[in-house]
N, C-alpha and C positions, 0 to 999 in steps of 0.2 A: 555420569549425569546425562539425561537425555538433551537434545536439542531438536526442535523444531523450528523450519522456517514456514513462516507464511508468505503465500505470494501470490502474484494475481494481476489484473489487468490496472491501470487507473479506472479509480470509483467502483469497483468490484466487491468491496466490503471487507477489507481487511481489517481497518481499523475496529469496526465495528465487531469482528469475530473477537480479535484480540480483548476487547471487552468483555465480550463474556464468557472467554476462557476466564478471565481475571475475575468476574463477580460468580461464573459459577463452578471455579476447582478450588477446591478446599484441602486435596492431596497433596498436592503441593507448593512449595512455597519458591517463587517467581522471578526470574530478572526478566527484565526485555529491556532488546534494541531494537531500535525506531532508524530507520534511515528514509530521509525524503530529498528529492533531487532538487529542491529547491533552496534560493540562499535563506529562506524566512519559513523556518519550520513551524506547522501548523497543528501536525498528528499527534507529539508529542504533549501539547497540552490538551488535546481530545481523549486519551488515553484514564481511564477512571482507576486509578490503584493508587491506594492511599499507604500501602504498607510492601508493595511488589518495588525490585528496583527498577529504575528506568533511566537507557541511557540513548540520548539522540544524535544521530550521526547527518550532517546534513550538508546542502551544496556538492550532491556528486552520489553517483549510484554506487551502491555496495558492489557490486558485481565487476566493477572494472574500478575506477578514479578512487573511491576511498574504499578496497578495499583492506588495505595494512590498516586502515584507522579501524574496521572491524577486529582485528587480530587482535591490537592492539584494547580495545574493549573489551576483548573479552578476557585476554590476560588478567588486567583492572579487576575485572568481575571476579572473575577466580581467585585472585590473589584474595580478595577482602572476603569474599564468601558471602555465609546467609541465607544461602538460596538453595535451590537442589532441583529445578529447572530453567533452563535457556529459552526464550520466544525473540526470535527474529522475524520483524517484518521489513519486509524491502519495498524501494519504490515501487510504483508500478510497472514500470518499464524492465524490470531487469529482468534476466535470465536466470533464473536460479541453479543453473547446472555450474556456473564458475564459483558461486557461493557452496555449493556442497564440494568441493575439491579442496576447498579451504580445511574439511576438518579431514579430509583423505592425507594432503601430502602434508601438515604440519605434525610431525609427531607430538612436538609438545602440550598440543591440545588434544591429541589421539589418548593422552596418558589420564584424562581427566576426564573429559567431555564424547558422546557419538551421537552421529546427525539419528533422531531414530526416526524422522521424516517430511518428506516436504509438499505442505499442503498448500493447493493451489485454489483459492479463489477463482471465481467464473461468472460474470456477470448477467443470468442468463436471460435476462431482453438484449444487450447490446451485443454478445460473444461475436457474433455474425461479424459483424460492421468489422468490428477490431482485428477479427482475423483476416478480413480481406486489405484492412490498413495497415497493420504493421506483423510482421514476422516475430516480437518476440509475445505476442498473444500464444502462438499457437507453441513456441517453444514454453512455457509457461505449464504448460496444460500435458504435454511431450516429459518435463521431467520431474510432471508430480507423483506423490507415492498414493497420495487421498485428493480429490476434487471435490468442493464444495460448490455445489451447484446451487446459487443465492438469489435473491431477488425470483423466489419463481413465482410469485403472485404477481409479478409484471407477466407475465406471458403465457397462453392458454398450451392446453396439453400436448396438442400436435406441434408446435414450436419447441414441448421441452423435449418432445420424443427425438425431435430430429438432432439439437442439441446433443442432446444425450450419445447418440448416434455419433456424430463427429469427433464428439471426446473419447468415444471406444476406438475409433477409427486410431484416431491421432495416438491414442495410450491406452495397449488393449490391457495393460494390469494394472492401473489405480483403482484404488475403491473410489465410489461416484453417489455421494452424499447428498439429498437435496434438504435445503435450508430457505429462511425466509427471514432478515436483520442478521445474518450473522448466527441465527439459534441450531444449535444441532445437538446429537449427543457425543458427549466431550469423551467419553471414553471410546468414543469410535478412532479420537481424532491426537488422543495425548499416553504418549507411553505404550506407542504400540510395533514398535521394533519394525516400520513399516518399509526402512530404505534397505535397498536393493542394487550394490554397486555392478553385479553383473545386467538387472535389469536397465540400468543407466545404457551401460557400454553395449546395449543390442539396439536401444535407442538412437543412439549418439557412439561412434567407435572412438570417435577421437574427445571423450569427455574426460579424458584425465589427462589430454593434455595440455599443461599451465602455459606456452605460448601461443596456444591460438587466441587472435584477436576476435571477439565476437563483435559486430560491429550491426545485431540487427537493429538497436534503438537509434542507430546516432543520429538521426534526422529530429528526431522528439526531444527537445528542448524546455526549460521553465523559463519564467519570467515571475520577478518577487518586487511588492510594490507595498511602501507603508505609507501612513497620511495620521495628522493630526488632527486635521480638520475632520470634522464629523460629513455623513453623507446622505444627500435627500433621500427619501426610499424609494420614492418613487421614477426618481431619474437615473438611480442606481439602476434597479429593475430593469426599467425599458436600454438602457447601456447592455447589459450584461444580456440579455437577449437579443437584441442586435448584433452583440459580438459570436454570440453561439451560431447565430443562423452564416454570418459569412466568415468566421474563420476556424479553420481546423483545428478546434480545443477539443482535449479529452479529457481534459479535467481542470478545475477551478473549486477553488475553496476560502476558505478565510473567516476570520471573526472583522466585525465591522462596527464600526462608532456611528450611530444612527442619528439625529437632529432631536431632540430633544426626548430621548429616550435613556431609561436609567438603566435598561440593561444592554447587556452586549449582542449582538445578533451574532448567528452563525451560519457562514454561506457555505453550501456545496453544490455542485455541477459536474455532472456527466452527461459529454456533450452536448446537446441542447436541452438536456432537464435540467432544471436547477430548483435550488430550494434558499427560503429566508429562515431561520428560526430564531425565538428566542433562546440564551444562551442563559448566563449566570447574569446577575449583577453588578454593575463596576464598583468596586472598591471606593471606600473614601475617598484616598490618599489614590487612585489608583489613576496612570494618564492612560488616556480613552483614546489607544493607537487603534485603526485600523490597517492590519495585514493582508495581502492576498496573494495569492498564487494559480499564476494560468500554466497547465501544460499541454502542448499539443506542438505543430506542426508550421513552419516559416512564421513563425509569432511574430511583429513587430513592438519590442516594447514604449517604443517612444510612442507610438499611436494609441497604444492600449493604456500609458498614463495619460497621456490627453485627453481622451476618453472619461476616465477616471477623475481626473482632477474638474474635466465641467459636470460632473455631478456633485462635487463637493458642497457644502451650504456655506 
């Protein structure tokens, strides 16, 4: 049974790819796992399959802190069946070369399951920024087998060229896909026998070994904040922009209980862009929480709920 990981920067478009592997493969029939670094998972109910499995791993990167709770899913998975492909996406933060060793040194999953590749999301207006702020951008990008080169209607041709440019640099054998929402062609991208453990180990010599500590994210932290109370929108707004311009966030998200609105909004932010939308409806029966989650860099969360809470209504 093949496995695919997806992976990528924060706000790179992962989720959004994972969607429409799910609305548009029809070959086969689907599990995913979701891992988000945060304690208040978000992804997992963005995620649109009504008949694929879906299982979320959260409060801690697959790549190091929960990775046995991966094994251990997938065991689950396997053991109950149904399905006849694997989709992993990881935080954004992580490394995906300790997650591909996972299905190298466990035989017992060697005997069922093989990684057939690891697609790396690329965010291509912000790439720049990220690789000059943290190290596992460019690892990222270093142990994919396919690049999906996303968002390019943010950025005009001489930006994707150079792009484009630095990811051959960095990884001169991925296929280098460009896309716009996450759309591309899924046969480029599923069941195509793409991974390459010797091209890993020319990349990376010591990627099979299971004690090295990777330690390029450990500065990038979350903070996860819920509220009953509903939130003005427009003191929310000018909050959340304010926090973009002085602190080091690379991502922000959440659904949001608005003051006198029947449906649920849905926030996302990649570093200073952000966006409001509407969402679904709230339910009857249904209490009208607001979740969010910041990740980035020396976060304070006691200032960031204070913040928060005077926008409250």
């Amino acid at each position: 049974m093949p496995v695919s990981i997806l992976t990528g920067f924060l706000g790179a478009g992962k989720t959004t790819l994972l969607n429409h592997i799910l609305r548009g493969q029809s070959q086969f029939k689907f599990a995913v796992i979701v891992n988000e670094i945060g304690r208040v998972g978000i992804d997992g109910a963005l995620i649109e399959s009504s008949q694929d499995e879906v299982v979320e791993l959260s409060n801690g990167c697959v790549c190091c802190t929960v990775r046995t709770d991966l094994v251990q899913a997938m065991q689950r998975l396997l053991k109950r069946g149904g399905f006849d492909y694997l989709l992993i996406e990881t935080t954004g933060i992580a490394d995906p070369g300790p997650i591909a060793q996972t299905f190298l040194n466990i035989p017992a999953l060697q005997k069922w399951i093989h990684l057939d590749g690891i697609i790396t999301v690329v965010d291509a207006e912000q790439w720049f920024r990220q690789l000059r702020e943290t190290e596992v951008a460019e690892a990222q990008v270093a142990m994919a087998d396919t690049v999906l080169l996303n968002k390019t209607d943010l950025a005009d041709e001489g930006h994707l060229k150079n792009v484009f440019k630095k990811i051959r640099e960095i990884n001169p054998h991925a296929a280098i896909l460009r896309g716009q929402h996450g759309k591309v062609d899924l046969n480029l991208l599923l069941d195509v026998h793409a991974f390459d453990v010797d091209r890993k180990l020319a990349v990376d010599p010591q990627f099979l070994d299971e004690l090295r500590q990777d330690r390029a994210h450990a500065d990038i932290a979350s903070c996860s904040f819920e509220f009953d109370q509903p939130f003005e929108t427009e003191k929310f707004e000018g909050f959340v922009q304010q926090l973009s311009e002085k602190e080091k966030i690379y991502r922000s998200k959440g659904f949001v209980s608005v003051k006198g609105a029947t449906h649920r909004a849905l926030f996302h932010g990649v570093n200073n862009r952000f966006t409001i939308t509407w969402d679904r409806p709230w339910g009857a029966d249904e209490k009208r929480t607001s979740q969010l989650v910041f990740i980035g860099k020396k976060l304070d969360p006691a200032k960031i709920e204070r913040g928060l809470r005077a926008c409250l209504a």
